[in-house]
N, C-alpha and C positions, 0 to 999 in steps of 0.2 A: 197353770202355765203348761203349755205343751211345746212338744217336739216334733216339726214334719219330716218323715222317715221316709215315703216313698214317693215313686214318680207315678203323676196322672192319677194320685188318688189321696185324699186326704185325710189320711190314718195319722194320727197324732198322738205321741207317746208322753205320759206324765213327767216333769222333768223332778226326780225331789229337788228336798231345801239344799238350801247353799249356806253350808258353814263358814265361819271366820279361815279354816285355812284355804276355802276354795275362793273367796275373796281376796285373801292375801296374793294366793297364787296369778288371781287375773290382775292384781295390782301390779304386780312386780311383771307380770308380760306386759302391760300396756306401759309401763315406765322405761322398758327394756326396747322398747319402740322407740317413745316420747325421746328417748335420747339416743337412738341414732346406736345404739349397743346390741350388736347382733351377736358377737360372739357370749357371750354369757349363757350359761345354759341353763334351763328353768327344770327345777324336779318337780315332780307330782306329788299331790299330798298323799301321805299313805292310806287314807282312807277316801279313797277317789271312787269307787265304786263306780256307779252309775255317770258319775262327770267322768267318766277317765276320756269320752269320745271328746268332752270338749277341751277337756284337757290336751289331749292327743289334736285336735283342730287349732287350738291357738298357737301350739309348738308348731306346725305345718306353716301356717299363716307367717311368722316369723322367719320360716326357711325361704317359705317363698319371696317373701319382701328380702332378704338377705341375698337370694340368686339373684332376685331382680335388680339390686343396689349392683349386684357383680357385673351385670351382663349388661348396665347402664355402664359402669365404668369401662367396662371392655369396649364396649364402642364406643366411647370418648378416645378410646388410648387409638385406636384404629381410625376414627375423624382426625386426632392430632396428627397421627402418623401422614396419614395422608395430606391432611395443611400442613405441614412442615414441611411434603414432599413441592406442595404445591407453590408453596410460598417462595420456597429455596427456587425455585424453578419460575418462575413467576418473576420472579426478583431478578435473577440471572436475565434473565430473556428483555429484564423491563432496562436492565442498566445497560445488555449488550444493546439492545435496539435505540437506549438512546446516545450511546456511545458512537453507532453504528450512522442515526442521524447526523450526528454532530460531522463523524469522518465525511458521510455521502454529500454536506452542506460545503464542507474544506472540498471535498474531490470537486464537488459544480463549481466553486469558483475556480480551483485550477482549470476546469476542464473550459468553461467561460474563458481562463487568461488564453490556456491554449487554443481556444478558439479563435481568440483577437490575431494572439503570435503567427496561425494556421495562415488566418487570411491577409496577414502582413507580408508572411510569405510566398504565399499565391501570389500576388501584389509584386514581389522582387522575383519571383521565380518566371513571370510575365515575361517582364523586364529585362530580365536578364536573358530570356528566349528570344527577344528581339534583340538585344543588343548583339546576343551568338550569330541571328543571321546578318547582321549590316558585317561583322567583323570576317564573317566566310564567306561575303559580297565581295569584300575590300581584300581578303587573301588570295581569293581565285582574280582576279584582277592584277592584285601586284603577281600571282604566279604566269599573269599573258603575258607582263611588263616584263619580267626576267627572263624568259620564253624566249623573244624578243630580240632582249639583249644580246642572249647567248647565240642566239643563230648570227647577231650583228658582231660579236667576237670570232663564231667560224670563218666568217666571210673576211674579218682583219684579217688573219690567222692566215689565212690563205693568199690574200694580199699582200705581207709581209713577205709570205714563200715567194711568190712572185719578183717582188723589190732585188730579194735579196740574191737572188739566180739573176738579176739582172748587173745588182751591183758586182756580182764577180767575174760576170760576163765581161764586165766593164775595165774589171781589176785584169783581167785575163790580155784583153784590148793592151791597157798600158801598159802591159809586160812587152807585148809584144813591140810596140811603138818605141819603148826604152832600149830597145836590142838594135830597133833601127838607127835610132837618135847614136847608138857605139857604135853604128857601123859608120855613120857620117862624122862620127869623131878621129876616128880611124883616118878616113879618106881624106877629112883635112887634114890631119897628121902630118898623112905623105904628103899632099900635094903643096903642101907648106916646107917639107924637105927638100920633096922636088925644085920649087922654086927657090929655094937657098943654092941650091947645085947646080941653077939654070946660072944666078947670081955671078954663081965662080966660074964658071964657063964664062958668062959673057966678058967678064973683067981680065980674062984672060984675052981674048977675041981682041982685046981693042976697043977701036972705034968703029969696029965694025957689030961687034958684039951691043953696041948700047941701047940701037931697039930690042935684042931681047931682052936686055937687063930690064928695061921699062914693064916689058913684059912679065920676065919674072916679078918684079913686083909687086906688080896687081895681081898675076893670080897668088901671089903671099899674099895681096892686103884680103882677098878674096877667101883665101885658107882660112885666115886670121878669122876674116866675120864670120864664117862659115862655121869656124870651132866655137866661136863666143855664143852664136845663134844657139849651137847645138845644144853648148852647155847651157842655155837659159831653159830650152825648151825639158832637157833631162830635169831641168831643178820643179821647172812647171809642171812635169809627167808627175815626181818625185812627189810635190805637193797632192796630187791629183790622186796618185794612189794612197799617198797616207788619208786623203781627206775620203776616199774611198772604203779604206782598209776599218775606217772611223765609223764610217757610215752602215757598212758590212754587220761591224760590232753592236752598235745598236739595230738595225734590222734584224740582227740575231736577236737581242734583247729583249726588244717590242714584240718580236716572235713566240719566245718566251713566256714576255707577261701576256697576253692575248691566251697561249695555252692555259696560264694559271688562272687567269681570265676567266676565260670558257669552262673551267674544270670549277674555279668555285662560283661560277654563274650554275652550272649543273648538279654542283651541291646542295646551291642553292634553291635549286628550283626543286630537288628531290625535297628536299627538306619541308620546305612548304607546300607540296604535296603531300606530304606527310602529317603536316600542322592540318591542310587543307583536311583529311580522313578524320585525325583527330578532333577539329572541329565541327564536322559532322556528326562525329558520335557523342560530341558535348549537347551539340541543337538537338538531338532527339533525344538523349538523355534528359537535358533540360525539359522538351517538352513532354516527353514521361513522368517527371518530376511535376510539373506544371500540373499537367492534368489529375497526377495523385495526389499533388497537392489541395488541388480544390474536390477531388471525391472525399480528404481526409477532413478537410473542414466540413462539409455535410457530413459528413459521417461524426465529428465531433459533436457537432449542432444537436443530432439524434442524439447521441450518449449524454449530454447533456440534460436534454430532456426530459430521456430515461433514466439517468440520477435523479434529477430534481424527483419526479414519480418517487424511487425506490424510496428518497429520503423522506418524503411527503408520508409514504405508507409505515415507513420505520415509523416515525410519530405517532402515526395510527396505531402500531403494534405496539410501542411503547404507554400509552394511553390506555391501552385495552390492558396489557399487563399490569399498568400501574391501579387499574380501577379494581383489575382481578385480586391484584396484593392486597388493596386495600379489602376486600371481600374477606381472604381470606385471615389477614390480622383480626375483622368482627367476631370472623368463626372460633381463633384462638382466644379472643379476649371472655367470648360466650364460654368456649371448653374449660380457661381458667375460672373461671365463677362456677362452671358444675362442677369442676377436680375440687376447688375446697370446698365448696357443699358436700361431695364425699367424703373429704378430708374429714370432715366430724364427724362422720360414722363411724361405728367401730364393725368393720364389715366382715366375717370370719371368712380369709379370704386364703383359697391355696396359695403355694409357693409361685406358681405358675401365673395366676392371679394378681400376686404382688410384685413379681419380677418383670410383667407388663405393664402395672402402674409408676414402677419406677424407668419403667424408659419412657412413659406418658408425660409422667412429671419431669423428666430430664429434657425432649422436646419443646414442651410448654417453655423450660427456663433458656434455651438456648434461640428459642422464637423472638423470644424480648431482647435479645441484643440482634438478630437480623432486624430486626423493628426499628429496634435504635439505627442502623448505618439507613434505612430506607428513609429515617428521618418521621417516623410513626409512633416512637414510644422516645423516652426521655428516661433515660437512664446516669448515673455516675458512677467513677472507678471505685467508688467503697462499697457502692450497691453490689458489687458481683464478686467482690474481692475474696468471701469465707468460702468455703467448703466443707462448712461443716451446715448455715444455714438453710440451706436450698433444701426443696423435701426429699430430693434426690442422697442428697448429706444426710441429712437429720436420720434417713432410714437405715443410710449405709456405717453411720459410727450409733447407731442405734440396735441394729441386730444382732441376736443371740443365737440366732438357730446355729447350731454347732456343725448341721450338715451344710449350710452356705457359707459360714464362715472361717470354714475351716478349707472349702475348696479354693483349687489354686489359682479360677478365673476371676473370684470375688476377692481373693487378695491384690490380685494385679490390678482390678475396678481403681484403686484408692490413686495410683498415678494419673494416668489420662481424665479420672474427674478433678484432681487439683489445675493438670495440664488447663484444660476446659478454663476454670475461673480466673486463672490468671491469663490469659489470653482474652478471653472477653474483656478485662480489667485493660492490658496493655492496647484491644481495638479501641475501646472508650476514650481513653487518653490520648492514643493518637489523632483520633477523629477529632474532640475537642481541640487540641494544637491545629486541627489544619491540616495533618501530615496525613491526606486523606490513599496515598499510595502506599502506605505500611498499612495502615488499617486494613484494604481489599489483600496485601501479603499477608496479614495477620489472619485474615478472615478465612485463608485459605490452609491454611495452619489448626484454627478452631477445628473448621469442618474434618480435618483425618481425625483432630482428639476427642471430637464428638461422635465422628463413625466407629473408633475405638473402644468407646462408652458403651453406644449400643452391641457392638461385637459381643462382648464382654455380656451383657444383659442377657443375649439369648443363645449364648452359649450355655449359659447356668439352666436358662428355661431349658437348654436339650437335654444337658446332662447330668442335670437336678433335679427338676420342677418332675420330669418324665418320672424319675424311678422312685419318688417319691407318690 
């Protein structure tokens, strides 16, 4: 039996026999494999001699498959990290986009109703631009009518002025005719006394006197009619001017209302003048209205459109994230079947080493209730309920090293990982009832006691793992 010792040349060195302890020795290394036991450490037998090289190679060969068992779980723990980064985020993106559909599906039919409501309005805003102009046809119109009027009031108004300079012109006249009517009362008077006194003359005269007496007589019966005439005519003036003085008053009156007249015809014509402006600035408001009314229904018609799109694509991003989640739950389901196939090595693994398998293993356990809400993994509230089973537990009330357990970050670990199980426990439960809006509050509660978790994990690794 030989030994090939060099390179490119084939010099081969005698190997001697192999005793019962150099057997035992390679028994117990390749058992020490067989079961996945790297920490155990192999002595040499003391009479190794010449096997001491192979002795010395099978101890190597054990370190090496032991680094390698490390540096496999290392990037497990660094694949997990990053699926859990993925997943989380994957997940978010997949429920916001379909939450996202759902609202942009609610926004297209509003924007649909407002659409119908836009062009109902267009429709009355039309309508009602036609109807502003027939109505500021019909105002400019009745403001000729009053226009009209008012000038027909001035012209009263001035007419009246006229009547009424007439009526006291008139009134003026019967003063004066009533002065004369006294003067003819007067004159009968006398010549009514006169012939009383022609009377007594004559009757004194005799018989000679009797033609004057005849005389006197008549012009007394002459007095007499003369005073009754007059007095009719005074009573007729009398009449004439009160039925004047009557007329005067109302001429003034009618004067009057023609001015009040005229003044609220020019009220009114300002007034509506005014309507008229304002109704002006209603028809082009209107049809400014009118016209943004139907640029805003095309413009809705677009945004519509453009929902329906956005919503269409949300689907699309929701689908792509949802196939991504799924991808990477394979990857997590893969990484848990290689964590406990490491699990059964006994891997002699540093501080630093082991304090990233257990945020590996804390990931892995906290994947399977995101699993559970995406509706991917089936879980119950007893399944998550201990804290002491999970490998993340088992290691943490499992550890003796007096320098990890005695620091102050690994004593604080023991809250936020109980926090952790009982929240997952309370997500499960709610999500089973239905009460799927506690569960996404709950979920968002897990994730601080999980980020806590890990805080906690590599902190130890700074200020542990390092000075160890």
């Amino acid at each position: 039996m030989g030994l090939f010792t060099g390179k490119g040349t084939r010099t081969y060195q005698t190997l001697p026999a192999v005793d019962s302890a150099t057997l035992t020795f390679i028994e117990e290394a390749l058992s020490t494999v067989h079961k996945g036991d790297f920490r155990e450490s192999l002595s040499f037998p003391e009479s190794s001699g010449p096997l001491e090289g192979i002795y010395k190679g099978i101890q190597s060969c054990r370190e090496r498959m032991n680094k390698l068992f490390i540096e496999v779980a290392l990037a497990l723990s660094q694949i997990v990290n990053f699926a859990a980064r993925v997943n989380l985020f994957a997940g978010e993106m997949a429920s916001a986009a379909a939450d996202q559909a759902e609202q942009l599906q609610e926004a297209t039919a509003a924007v649909e109703e407002i659409a119908a409501n836009t062009d109902d309005l267009a429709n009355r805003a039309a309508a009602l631009a036609q109807q502003g102009q027939k109505g500021q046809k019909i105002l400019a119109a009745n403001i000729q009518v009053i226009r009209a009027a008012l000038e027909e009031f001035m012209n009263l108004k001035q007419e009246m002025a006229k009547l009424s300079d007439r009526v006291q012109a008139w009134q003026q006249q019967a003063e004066a005719a009533r002065q004369i009517i006294t003067v003819i009362s007067n004159i009968a008077s006398q010549t009514r006394l006169l012939a009383f006194n022609a009377s007594i003359e004559a009757a004194r005269a005799g018989t000679a006197g009797r033609t004057f007496t005849v005389v006197a007589e008549e012009v007394k019966k002459l007095a007499e009619a003369t005073a009754g005439a007059a007095v009719d005519i005074d009573a007729r003036i009398n009449a004439m001017v009160s039925t004047a003085e009557e007329a005067t008053a109302m001429v003034h009156n009618a004067v009057q209302a023609a001015g009040r007249g005229a003044g609220l015809a020019e009220d009114a014509n300002g007034r509506l003048e005014e309507m008229l402006a304002v109704f002006e600035g209603i028809n082009a408001a209107t049809q400014h209205i009118s016209t943004g009314v139907e640029e805003t229904a095309s413009t809705v018609e677009e945004l519509a459109n453009t929902i329906s799109n956005i919503a269409a694509l949300a689907d699309r991003v929701a689908d792509d994230a949802g196939r991504t989640v799924d991808q990477v739950v394979s990857v997590t389901h893969q990484a848990e079947d290689l964590r406990r196939s490491l699990g059964r090595l006994r891997l002699n693994l540093s501080t630093w080493d082991l304090l990233e398998l257990a945020k590996t293993d804390h990931l892995l356990w906290i994947q399977r209730v995101y699993n559970f809400l995406q509706g991917r993994e089936k879980l119950t509230p007893e399944a998550v309920l201990s804290p002491y089973e999970c490998r993340l537990g088992r290691w943490y009330h499992s550890e003796q090293d007096p320098v990890l357990t005695n620091h102050r970050a690994f004593k604080q670990l023991d809250e936020p990982h109980r926090q952790v199980h009982d929240l997952a426990r309370q997500i499960i439960q709610a999500a089973r009832d239905g009460h799927r809006d506690t569960a996404d509050r709950l979920q968002e509660q897990l994730k601080q006691a999980s980020g806590r978790v890990i805080e906690l994990l590599e902190q130890l690794q700074r200020e542990v793992a390092v000075k160890k």
